[in-house]
C-alpha positions as CSV (number, residue, x, y, z in Angstrom):
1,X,122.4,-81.8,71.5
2,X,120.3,-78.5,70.1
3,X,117.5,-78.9,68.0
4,X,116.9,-76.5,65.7
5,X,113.1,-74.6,65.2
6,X,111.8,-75.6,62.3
7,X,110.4,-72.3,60.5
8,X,107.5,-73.2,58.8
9,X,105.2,-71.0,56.3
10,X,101.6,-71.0,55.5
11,X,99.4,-70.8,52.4
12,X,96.9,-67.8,52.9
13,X,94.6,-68.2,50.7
14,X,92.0,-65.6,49.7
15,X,89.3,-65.4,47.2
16,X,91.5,-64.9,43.8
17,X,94.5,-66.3,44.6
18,X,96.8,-67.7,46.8
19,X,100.0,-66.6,48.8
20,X,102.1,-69.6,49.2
21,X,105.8,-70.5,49.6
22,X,108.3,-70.0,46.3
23,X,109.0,-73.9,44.5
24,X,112.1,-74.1,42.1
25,X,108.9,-74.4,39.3
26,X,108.5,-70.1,40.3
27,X,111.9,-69.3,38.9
28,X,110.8,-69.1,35.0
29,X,108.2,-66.5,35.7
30,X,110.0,-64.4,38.5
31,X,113.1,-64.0,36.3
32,X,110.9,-63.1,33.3
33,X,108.9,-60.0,35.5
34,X,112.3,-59.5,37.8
35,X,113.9,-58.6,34.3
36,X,111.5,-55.9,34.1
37,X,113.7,-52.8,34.2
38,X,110.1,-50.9,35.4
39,X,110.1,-53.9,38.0
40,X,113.7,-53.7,39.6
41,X,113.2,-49.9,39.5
42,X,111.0,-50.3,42.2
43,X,112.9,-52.5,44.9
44,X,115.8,-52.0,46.4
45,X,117.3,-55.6,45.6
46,X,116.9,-56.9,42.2
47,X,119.7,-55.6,39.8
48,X,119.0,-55.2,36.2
49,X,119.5,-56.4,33.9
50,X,119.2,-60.2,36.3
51,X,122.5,-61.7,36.1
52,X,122.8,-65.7,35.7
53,X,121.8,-68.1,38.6
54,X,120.2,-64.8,40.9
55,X,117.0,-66.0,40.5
56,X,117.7,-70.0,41.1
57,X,119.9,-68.2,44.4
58,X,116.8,-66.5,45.6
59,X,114.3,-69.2,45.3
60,X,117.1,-71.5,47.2
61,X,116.8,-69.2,49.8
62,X,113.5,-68.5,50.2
63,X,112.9,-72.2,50.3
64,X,116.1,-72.6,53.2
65,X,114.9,-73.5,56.2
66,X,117.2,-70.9,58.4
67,X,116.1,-68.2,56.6
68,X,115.3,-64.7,57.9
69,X,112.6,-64.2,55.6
70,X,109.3,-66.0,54.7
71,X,108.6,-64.9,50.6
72,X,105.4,-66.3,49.0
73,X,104.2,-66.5,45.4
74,X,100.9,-64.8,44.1
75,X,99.4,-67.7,43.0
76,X,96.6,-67.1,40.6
77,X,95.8,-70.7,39.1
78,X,92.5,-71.5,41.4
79,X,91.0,-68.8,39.4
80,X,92.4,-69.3,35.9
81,X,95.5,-66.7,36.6
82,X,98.8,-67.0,35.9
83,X,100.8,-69.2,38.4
84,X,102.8,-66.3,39.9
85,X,101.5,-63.0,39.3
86,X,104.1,-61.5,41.9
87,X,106.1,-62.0,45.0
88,X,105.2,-60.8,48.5
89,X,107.9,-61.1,51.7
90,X,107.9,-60.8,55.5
91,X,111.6,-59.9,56.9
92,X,111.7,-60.6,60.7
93,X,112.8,-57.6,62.6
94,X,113.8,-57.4,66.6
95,X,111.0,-56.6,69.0
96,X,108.7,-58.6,67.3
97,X,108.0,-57.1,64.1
98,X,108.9,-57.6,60.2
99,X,109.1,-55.3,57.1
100,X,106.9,-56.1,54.1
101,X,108.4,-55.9,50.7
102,X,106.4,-56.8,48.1
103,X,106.5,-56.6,43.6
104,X,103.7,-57.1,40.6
105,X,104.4,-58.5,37.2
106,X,103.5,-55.4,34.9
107,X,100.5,-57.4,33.1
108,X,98.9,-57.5,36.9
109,X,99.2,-54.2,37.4
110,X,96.3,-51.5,38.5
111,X,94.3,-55.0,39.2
112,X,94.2,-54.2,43.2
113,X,96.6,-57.2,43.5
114,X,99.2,-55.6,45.3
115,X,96.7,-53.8,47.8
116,X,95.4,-57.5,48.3
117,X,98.0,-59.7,49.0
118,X,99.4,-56.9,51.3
119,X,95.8,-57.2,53.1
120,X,96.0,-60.9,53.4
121,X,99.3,-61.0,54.6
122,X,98.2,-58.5,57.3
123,X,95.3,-60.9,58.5
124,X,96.8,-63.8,58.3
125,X,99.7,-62.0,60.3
126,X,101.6,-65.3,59.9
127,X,104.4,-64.6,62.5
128,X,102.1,-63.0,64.6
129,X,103.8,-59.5,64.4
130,X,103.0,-56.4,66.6
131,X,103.9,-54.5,64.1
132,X,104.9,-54.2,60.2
133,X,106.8,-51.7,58.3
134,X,107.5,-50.6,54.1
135,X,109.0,-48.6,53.0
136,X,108.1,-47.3,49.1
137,X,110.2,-45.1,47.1
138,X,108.7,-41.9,46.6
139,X,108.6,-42.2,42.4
140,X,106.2,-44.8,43.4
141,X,103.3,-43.6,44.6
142,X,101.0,-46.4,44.1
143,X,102.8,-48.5,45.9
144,X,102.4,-46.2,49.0
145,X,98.4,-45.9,48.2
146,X,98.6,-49.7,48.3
147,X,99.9,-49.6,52.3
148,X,97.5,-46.9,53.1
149,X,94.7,-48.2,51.7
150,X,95.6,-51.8,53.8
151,X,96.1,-49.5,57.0
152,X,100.0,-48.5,57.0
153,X,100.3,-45.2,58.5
154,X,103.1,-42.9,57.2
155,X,106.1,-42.5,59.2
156,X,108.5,-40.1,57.7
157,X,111.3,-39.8,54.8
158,X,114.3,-41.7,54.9
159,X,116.4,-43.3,51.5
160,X,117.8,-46.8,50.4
161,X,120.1,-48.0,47.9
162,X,118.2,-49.1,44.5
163,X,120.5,-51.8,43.1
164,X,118.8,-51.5,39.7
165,X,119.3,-47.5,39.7
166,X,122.7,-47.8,41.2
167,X,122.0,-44.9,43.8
168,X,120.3,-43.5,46.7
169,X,116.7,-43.1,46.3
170,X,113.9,-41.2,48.3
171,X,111.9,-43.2,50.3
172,X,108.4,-43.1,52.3
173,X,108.7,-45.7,55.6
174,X,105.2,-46.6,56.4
175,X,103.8,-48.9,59.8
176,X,101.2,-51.2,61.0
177,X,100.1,-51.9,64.8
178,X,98.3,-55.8,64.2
């Protein structure tokens, strides 16, 4: 008989909100900022406009205990915020390392909540990583001032599929020695 290692995933918590794991209760608000069009513009993986059940299927696997990637909520409610305000992920890589992908609902935006969950996730360094990597598309420049300003070092240019856009786009691939 193999037993299986059970993944778990912990609740950093910093002084405005909280990064925890997704709950089936998350789906209402990431659907609603997911069917942002200016949103899915900006990852490679959410489609718009959201087709039925993709949210329920994300959450479900986000909340799977084999899964290959830990996602967490930004959970505003211990300071009066909303209950997710955005969605932050580790994806485990070989050799010890994982790629950080992270989104903001639009009212949260310019609020330096991006550029602090990123920084949280970094310290808490909850896989205990030698190194993390993002990648930003280059329309997006914020997003890269966000890894900078948390310590990402750019790496060169590369491009990935945008579902949303439905082509190639442009990217900047950034890394992180922890």
């Amino acid at each position: 008989m193999e037993m299986e290692k059970i993944v778990t995933q912990p609740v950093i918590e910093t002084d405005r909100f909280v990064l925890r794991p997704l709950r089936k209760s998350d789906m209402g608000l990431i659907e609603m900022y997911a069917s942002d069009a200016r949103v899915a513009r900006m990852t490679t993986s959410l489609p718009h406009p959201v087709p039925p059940a993709m949210t329920e299927a994300f959450v479900t696997r986000a909340m799977s205990d084999d899964r290959d990637e830990d996602v967490w909520a930004m959970d505003g409610l211990k300071t009066g915020g909303a209950e997710v305000m955005g969605v932050i992920s580790l994806q485990r890589m070989d050799r010890n390392q994982s790629e950080v992908a992270y989104w903001v609902g639009p009212p949260f935006w310019n609020t330096g909540l991006a550029s602090d969950a990123v920084q949280a996730l970094v310290d808490a360094n909850p896989m205990q990583n030698d190194t993390m990597f993002a990648a930003v598309f280059q329309d997006n420049p914020a997003s890269a001032r966000v890894l900078t300003h948390c310590g990402f070092e750019y790496l060169g240019d590369a491009e990935s599929f945008c579902v949303a856009r439905d082509a190639a786009v442009p990217t900047w691939t950034y890394s992180r020695k922890l």
